[in-house]
C-alpha positions, -999 to 999 in steps of 0.1 A, spaced: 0 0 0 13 37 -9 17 61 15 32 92 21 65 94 41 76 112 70 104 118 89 97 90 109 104 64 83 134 49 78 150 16 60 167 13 25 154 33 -3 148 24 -40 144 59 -57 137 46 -94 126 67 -124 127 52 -164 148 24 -152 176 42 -132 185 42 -95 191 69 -73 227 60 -55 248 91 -35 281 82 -32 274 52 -58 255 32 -25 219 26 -18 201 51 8 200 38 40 182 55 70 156 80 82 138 97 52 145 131 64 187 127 56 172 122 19 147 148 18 122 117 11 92 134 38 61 139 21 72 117 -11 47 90 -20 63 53 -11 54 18 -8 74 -11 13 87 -38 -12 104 -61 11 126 -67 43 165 -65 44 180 -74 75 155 -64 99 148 -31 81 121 -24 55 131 -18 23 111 11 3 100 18 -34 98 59 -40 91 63 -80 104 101 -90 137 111 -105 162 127 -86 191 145 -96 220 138 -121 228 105 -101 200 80 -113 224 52 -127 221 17 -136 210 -7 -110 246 -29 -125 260 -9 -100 246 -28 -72 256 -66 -86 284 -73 -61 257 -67 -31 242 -95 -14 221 -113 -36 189 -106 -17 192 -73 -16 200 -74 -53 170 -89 -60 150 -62 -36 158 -34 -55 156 -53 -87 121 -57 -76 117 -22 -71 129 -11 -104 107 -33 -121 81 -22 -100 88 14 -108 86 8 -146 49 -17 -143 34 13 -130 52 44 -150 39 23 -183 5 16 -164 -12 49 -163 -34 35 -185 -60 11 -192 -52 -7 -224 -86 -18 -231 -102 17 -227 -79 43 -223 -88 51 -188 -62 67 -160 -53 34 -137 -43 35 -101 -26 13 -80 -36 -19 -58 -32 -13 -23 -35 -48 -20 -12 -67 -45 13 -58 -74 -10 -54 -96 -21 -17 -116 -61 -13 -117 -88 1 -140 -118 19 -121 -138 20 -156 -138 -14 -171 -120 -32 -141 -96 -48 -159 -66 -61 -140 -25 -60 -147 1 -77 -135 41 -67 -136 49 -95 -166 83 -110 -170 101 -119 -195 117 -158 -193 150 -163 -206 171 -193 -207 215 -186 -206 236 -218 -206 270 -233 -202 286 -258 -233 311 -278 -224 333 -297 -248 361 -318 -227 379 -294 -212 366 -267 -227 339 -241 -223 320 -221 -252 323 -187 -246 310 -149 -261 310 -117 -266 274 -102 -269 274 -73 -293 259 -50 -261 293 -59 -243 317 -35 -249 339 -38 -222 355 -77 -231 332 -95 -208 329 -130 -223 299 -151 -208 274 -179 -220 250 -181 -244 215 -164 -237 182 -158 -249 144 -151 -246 119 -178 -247 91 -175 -274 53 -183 -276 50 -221 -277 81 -235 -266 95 -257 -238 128 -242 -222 148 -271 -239 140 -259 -270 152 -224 -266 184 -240 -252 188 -258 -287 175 -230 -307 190 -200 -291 227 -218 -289 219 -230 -333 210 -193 -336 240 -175 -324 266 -203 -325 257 -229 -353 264 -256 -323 239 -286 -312 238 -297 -280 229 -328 -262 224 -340 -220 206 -304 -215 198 -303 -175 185 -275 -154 206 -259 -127 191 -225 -114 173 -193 -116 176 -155 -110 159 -126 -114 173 -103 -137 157 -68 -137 172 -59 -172 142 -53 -180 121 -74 -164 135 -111 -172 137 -143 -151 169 -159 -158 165 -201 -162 200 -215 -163 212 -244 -177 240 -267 -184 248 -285 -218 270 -308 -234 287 -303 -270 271 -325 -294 283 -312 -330 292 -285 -352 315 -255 -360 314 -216 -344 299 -196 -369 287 -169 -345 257 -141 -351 278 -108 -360 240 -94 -353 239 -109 -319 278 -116 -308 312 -99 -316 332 -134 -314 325 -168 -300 350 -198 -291 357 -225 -272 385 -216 -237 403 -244 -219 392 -243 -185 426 -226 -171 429 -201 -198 397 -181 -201 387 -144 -210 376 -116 -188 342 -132 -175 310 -119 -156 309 -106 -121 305 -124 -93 272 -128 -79 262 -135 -115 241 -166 -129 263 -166 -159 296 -165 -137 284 -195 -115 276 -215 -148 311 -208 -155 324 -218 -123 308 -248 -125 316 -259 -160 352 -252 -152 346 -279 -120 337 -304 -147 365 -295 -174 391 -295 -147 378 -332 -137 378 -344 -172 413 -334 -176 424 -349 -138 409 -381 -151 435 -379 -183 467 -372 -163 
């Protein structure tokens, strides 16, 4: 339920506008709502972080709305607060509304959810699944370079699910798309939330099965296979795409232990 703050309030802010975050001194607000000039601003409880509430305020700030990449190295559940607030932020800024008849929405005060008063027609924050996944080839790993990366990240194979399929069959479609490889022994290892936009990341590991890198210039700079001990710059920590990575090096570095 919204409400508006005063000075008595207090816990970790998510000030989020079109996307961005609000973070002084490149950190996440913590403490009384006063110290941020937050009284009077219209906010809504999203969650709990260790024993303190954690707010959602939707406005822009000043020049210091930023990406909420900034925050990846945090604890993962507070990572996955504030990525809950930023998604949160954008359902309702592109819920003002009704997209059956054109009527202004409000809130829920009882759910996420955005409401029509004219028709009643109900929304839901929708997310986006995704499936990212890990080849391994002996003792080697298949690794990227997405065309969005300029900064020599290499990381697994990703992509969005479409309307009719199973998550396997992204794995083998989305890996045929960008890398011309097939894959085989396709098992399910974890999910994360992923707030860039508003995706739920499904992860995956795979096994090489056949054919030869000929990546997607549209969708990667370079693809290739790295021995375990000898890889690129890689995603950080915290990451579903660096634990895939961790622990498809676990099983190259067996397979080659077993060959010594």
């Amino acid at each position: 339920m919204e409400l508006q703050i005063t000075d008595q309030h207090k816990g970790w802010w998510v000030i989020s506008h079109e996307g961005k975050l609000w973070l002084p001194q490149g950190e996440l607000p913590f403490g009384q709502a006063a110290e941020f000039m937050l009284t009077g601003k219209v906010g809504r409880q999203i969650g709990e972080w260790e024993g303190s509430p954690v707010w959602l305020v939707r406005q822009p700030m000043d020049n210091q709305m930023v990406s909420a990449r900034l925050l990846l190295d945090q604890e993962r559940g507070l990572f996955q607060l504030v990525g809950r607030g930023v998604q949160l932020a954008e359902f309702y800024r592109s819920h003002k509304f009704c997209g059956y008849c054109g009527h202004e929405m409000h809130v829920s005060k009882t759910e996420w959810a955005a409401l029509c008063g004219h028709c009643r027609e109900r929304y839901y924050p929708q997310i986006a699944p995704c499936i990212i996944v890990a080849i391994r080839k002996g003792e080697e790993i298949l690794l990227a370079q997405p065309v969005r990366h300029r900064n020599g990240i290499h990381t697994v194979l990703a992509g969005f699910v479409e309307v009719g399929e199973t998550l396997e069959e992204t794995v083998a479609r989305e890996v045929m798309e960008e890398s011309n490889v097939r894959v085989k022994n396709v098992r399910y290892v974890s999910s994360q939330p992923w707030p860039f936009p508003n995706s739920l990341m499904m992860a995956f590991m795979a096994d090489y099965d056949s054919g030869e890198i000929k990546h997607d210039p549209k969708e990667l700079l370079n693809a290739g296979w790295y021995r375990f001990d000898a890889l690129p710059q890689l995603p950080p920590p915290g990451t579903i795409a660096r634990r895939l990575i961790e622990d498809t090096v676990v099983l190259c570095r067996a397979e080659h232990d077993s060959e010594i």
